[in-house]
C-alpha positions in Angstrom: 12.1 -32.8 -14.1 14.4 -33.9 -16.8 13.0 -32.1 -19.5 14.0 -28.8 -16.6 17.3 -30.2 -16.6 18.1 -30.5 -20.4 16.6 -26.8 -20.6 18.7 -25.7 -18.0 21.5 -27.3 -19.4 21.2 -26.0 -23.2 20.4 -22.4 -21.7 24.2 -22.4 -19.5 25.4 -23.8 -23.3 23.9 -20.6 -24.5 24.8 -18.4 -22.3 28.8 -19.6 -22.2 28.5 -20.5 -25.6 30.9 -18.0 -27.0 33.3 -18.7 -24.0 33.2 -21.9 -24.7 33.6 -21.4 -28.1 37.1 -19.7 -27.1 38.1 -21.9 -24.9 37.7 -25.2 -27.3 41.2 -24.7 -28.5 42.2 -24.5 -24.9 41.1 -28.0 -24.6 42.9 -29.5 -27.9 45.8 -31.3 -25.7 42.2 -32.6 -23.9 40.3 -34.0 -27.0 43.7 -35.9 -28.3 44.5 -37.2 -25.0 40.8 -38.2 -25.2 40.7 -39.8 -28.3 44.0 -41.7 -27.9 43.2 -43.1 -24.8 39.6 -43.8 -26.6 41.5 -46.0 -29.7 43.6 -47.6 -27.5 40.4 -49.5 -25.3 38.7 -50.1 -28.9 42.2 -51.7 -30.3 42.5 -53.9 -27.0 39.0 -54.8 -27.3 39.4 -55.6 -30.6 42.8 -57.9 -30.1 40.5 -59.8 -27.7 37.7 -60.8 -29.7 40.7 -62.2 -32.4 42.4 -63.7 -30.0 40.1 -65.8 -27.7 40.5 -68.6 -26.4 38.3 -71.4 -25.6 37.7 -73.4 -22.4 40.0 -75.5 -21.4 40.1 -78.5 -20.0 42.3 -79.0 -16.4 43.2 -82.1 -15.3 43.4 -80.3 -11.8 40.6 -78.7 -9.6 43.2 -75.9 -8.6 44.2 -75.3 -11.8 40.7 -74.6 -13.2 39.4 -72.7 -10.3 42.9 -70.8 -10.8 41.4 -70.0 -15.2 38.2 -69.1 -13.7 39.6 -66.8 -10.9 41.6 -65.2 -14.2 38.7 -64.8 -16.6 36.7 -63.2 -13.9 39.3 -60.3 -12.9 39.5 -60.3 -17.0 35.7 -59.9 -17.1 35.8 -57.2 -14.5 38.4 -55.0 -16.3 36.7 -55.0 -19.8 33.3 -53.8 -17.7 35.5 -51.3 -16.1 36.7 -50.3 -19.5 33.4 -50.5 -21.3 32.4 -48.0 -18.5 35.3 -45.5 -19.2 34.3 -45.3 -22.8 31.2 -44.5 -22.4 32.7 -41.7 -20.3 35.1 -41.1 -22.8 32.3 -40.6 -25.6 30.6 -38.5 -22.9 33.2 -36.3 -22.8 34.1 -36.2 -26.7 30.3 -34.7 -27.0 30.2 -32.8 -24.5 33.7 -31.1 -26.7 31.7 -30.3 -29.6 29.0 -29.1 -28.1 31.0 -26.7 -25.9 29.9 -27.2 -23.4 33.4 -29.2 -21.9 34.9 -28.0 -18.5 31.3 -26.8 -17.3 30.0 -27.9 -13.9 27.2 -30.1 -14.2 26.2 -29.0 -10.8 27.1 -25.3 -10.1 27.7 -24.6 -13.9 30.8 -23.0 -13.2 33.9 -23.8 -15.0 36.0 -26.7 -14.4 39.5 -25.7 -13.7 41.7 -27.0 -16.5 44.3 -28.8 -14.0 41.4 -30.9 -12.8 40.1 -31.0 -16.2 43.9 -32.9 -17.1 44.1 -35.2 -14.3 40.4 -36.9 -15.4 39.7 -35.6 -18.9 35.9 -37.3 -18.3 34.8 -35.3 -15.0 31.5 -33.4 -15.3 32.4 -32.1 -11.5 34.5 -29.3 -10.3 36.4 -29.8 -7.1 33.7 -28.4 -4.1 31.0 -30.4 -5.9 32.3 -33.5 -6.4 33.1 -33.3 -2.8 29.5 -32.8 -1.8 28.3 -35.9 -4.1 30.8 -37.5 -2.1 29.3 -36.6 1.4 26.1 -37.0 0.1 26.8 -40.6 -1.2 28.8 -41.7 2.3 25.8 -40.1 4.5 22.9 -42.4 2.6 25.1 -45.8 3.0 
């Protein structure tokens, strides 16, 4: 079923390959934006592995619960990051392949307004609502 999918996939890459191919200066303001965005998690990863800081030691329960209350929220926005650039990379490839601003679903084109309000979407508008009622009717 995957190997369908990844056929399916490179065949729409084909077949809007040369529209694509004209539209990847059309997403240049995109890939920067991209890429920018991209740095700036990798140089706040990077300023965090320098400057870490050990355990301490707190004379107070309240005051330790408190650091560990702060290192998990800390813990939860690097995953959150991590997760975004993986998206971002995603998206980067997806650039120079032309095959950016493509519906994974519908393989229809993205509409560049959505595509710069979330530079990593893979959904258009109608079908990222249906993944949406989809999702909501199976909880």
């Amino acid at each position: 079923m995957k190997a369908k999918a990844n056929t399916r996939r490179r065949s729409v890459a084909v077949k809007r390959g040369s529209k694509a191919a004209s539209a990847a200066g059309k997403y240049g303001a995109i890939r920067r934006e991209l890429q920018k965005q991209r740095q700036a998690i990798l140089d706040e990863a990077g300023e965090g592995l320098t400057k870490r800081e050990g355990p301490e030691a707190f004379p107070d329960v309240s005051d330790q619960a408190s650091a560990e209350v702060d290192q998990n929220f800390s813990m939860r926005i690097k995953e959150r990051e991590q997760k975004l650039l993986k998206k971002i990379d995603e998206a980067l490839d997806r650039l120079s392949k032309n095959i950016y601003g493509i519906c994974e679903r519908c393989e229809e084109e993205i509409p560049y307004q959505r595509l710069k309000a979330r530079p990593v979407t893979t959904l258009c508008i109608g079908c990222k609502t249906l993944q949406e009622q989809e999702e909501k009717i199976r909880r």
